[in-house]
Phi, psi and omega in degrees: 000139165309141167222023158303110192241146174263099190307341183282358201260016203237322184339094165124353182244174188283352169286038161269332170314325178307323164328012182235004159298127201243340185066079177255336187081346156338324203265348216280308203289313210259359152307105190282345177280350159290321188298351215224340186257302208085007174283146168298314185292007191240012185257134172349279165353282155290010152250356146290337164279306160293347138299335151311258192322320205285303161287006137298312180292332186303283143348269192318306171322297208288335173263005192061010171287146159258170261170089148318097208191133187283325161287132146299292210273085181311327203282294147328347203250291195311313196274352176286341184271321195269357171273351197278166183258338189065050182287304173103002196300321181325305208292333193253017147271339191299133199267002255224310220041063142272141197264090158270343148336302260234308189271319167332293191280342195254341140326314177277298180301299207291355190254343193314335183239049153227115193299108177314314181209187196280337161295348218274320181322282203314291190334318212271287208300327152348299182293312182298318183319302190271333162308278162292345195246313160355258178265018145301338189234108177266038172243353170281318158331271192307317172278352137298339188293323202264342138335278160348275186318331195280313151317330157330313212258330189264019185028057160299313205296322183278348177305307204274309186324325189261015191258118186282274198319353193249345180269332194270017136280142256266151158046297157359282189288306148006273214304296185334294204307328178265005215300131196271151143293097168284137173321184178255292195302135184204128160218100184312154189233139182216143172315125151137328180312170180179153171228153170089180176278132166295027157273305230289179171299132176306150206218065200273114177263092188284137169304317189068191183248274197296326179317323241248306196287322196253297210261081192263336205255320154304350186264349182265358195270340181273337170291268201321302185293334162296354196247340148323302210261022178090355202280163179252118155245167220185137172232099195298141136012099175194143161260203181274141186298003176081358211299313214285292213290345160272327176286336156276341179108006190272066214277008180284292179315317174318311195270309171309292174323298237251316132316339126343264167318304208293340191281262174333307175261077184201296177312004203257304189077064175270137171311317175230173185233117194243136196227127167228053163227130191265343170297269168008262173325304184308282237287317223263327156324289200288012192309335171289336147324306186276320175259065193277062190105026169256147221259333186258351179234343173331275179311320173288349170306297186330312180292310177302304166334288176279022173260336170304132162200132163333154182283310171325311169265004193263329196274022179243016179280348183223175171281162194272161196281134172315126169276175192240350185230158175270149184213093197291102169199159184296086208243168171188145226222104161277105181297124149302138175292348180267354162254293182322263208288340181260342194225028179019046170266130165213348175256350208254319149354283213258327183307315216259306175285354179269352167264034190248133181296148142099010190273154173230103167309083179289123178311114173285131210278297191254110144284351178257000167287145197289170186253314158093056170244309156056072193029281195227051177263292196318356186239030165235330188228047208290349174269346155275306171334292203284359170285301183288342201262303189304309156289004138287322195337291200316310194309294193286326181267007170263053170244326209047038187244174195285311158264140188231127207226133166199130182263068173196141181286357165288312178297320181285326176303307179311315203286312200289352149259337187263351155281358198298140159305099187310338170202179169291005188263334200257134209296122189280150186242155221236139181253135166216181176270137177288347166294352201276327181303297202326288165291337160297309196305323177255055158068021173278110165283168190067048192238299184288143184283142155302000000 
């Protein structure tokens, strides 16, 4: 594929940006659907060239022009964009900074309601259907959570593993294949709630949706250490952060949500906005991106923005509090890509786990590679997904270590399948949130597997 572009043919769009594209190739080693295809069209590179055409066409449509262009077919196009997971891993190899995050995304909303197959209307109208109406309701949440367990406990899930028509469906098989082991404990979290001293700094702590719903017992292991370190939590007014309806391109519901949230929890008046989903945190960081020249929200985005922060970076603003236990074991720290690459946290996760006694912090050889979990990719694309899942794999079981931390719930779902041991010889690793070592480490129990 070519990847020669005519800035002039770019003038006046946010694809001015490509100009800063050198075509060096840099982005390529560290792309995992290239790594797993060898395709160009599945490389940055090569989505920016075809990002490129898609907004030439895009253009010419809204002006009634046509676009001399050798590629045509939007349709043929489209799915080379919707295989990318949007890790974003391109942008912090690129020596250029080019923002493809930034085109990536403003490609899919202008493209969202152009049908890929004869299905893709029902899948989109699906989506939204769970994007706005769903994960928006957090008693619909808790009463699948508790559905779930009750299949759970009456072994359906493993019943459906073994059925070949039940694996080979659409979403269907993807979802079997990851179906997590839920805790028994759930203690519910609700707005009004609060914890700690009313001296310490304000804490608005979001629930999120599936976080809330599958890893619920993380959200109390981030109270307790945050209320260890003096801090006041709360739990505010909030709906779901919108992050899967912006990573589809649904960006009206995105901007609804998001606006939501900014009303409400502003109004709350937190010193901080504490987040331990790294999916979360990027979109709801960018919330100022989204209201940008707008005349009633703008500054309060701005204001909302610099208040979002990883739990992770909140514990390196003071020094952390003496822990009371050792906790002798092997850890080894997967940066979610949506913390590393999208909110460029990459030092301060393990400064904060090296400071738990007795841990001992193994190095992952590519720490920077994706899980290839990308909110709902794995259950859209489960045969790139489990490709890119496989070279993590590899990366984490030559560590041998006992534990393994990552701070997002997409990742852990992804790991807690994609770690299961493969024969008897090989040492099972424990998936856990590094806030959860935390609380063990200040005498909270039931956090470390028995």
């Amino acid at each position: 594929m070519t990847t020669d572009i005519n800035a002039e043919n770019l003038a006046d769009s946010p694809f001015d940006l490509l100009k800063a594209c050198i075509h060096c190739g840099m982005c390529l080693s560290t792309c995992p659907t290239y790594r797993v295809t060898g395709s160009e069209a599945e490389s940055p590179r090569g989505r920016l060239y075809l990002m490129k055409h898609l907004d030439m066409k895009h253009r010419g449509a809204e002006s009634g022009t046509q676009t001399n262009e050798r590629i045509t077919s939007a349709t043929g196009i489209l799915p080379h964009l919707d295989n990318c997971l949007g890790c974003l891993s391109c942008e912090t190899a690129c020596p250029s900074g080019v923002q493809y995050g930034e085109l990536l995304f403003k490609t899919r909303k202008d493209w969202v309601s152009h049908p890929r197959t004869f299905w893709y209307p029902l899948q989109r109208w699906v989506k939204q259907l769970i994007f706005s109406h769903v994960l928006t309701h957090r008693k619909w949440l808790v009463s699948g959570r508790h559905f779930y367990k009750l299949l759970q406990r009456f072994g359906v899930f493993s019943w459906l593993k073994r059925l070949t028509w039940a694996r080979s469906l659409p979403w269907v098989g993807p979802a079997l294949a990851l179906a997590p082991v839920i805790p028994h404990r759930y203690k519910p979290l609700h707005p009004g709630l609060s914890f700690g001293n009313t001296s310490g700094e304000r804490v608005a702590l979001m629930l999120g949706c599936v976080m809330d719903a599958v890893y619920n017992h993380v959200h109390w292991a981030t109270i307790q250490v945050l209320v260890e370190n003096g801090y006041y939590v709360y739990i505010p007014e909030q709906t779901c952060c919108g992050a899967l309806a912006h990573h589809a391109g649904e960006e009206a519901i995105a901007r609804d949500l998001a606006q939501q949230n900014l009303v409400s929890i502003l109004h709350s008046n937190p010193d901080w906005i504490v987040l331990n989903s790294a999916g979360c945190g990027s979109t709801m960081k960018e919330i100022s991106k989204q209201f940008a020249g707008d005349t009633v929200f703008e500054e309060k985005a701005k204001h909302f923005s610099e208040k979002v922060v990883d739990i992770m970076v909140l514990l390196t603003k003071k020094p952390l509090r003496p822990m009371k236990k050792r906790l002798s074991m092997t850890v080894v720290y997967h940066a979610a890509c949506h913390l590393q690459h999208a909110q460029k946290v990459r030092l301060e996760p393990e400064a904060v786990l090296r400071q738990i006694p007795g841990i001992d912090l193994i190095p992952l050889s590519e720490p920077e590679l994706c899980c290839g979990s990308a909110g709902i990719y794995n259950l859209e694309h489960p045969e790139i997904s489990a490709d890119i899942m496989a070279l993590k794999r590899l990366d984490i079981i030559k560590t041998q270590a006992d534990v393994l931390v990552s701070g997002n719930p997409g990742c852990l779902l992804q790991f807690a399948a994609g770690l299961r041991p493969q024969t008897t010889e090989e040492k099972p690793i424990a998936i856990l949130h590094p806030i959860e070592l935390l609380a063990e480490a200040y005498g909270y129990r039931g956090y470390l597997p028995q």
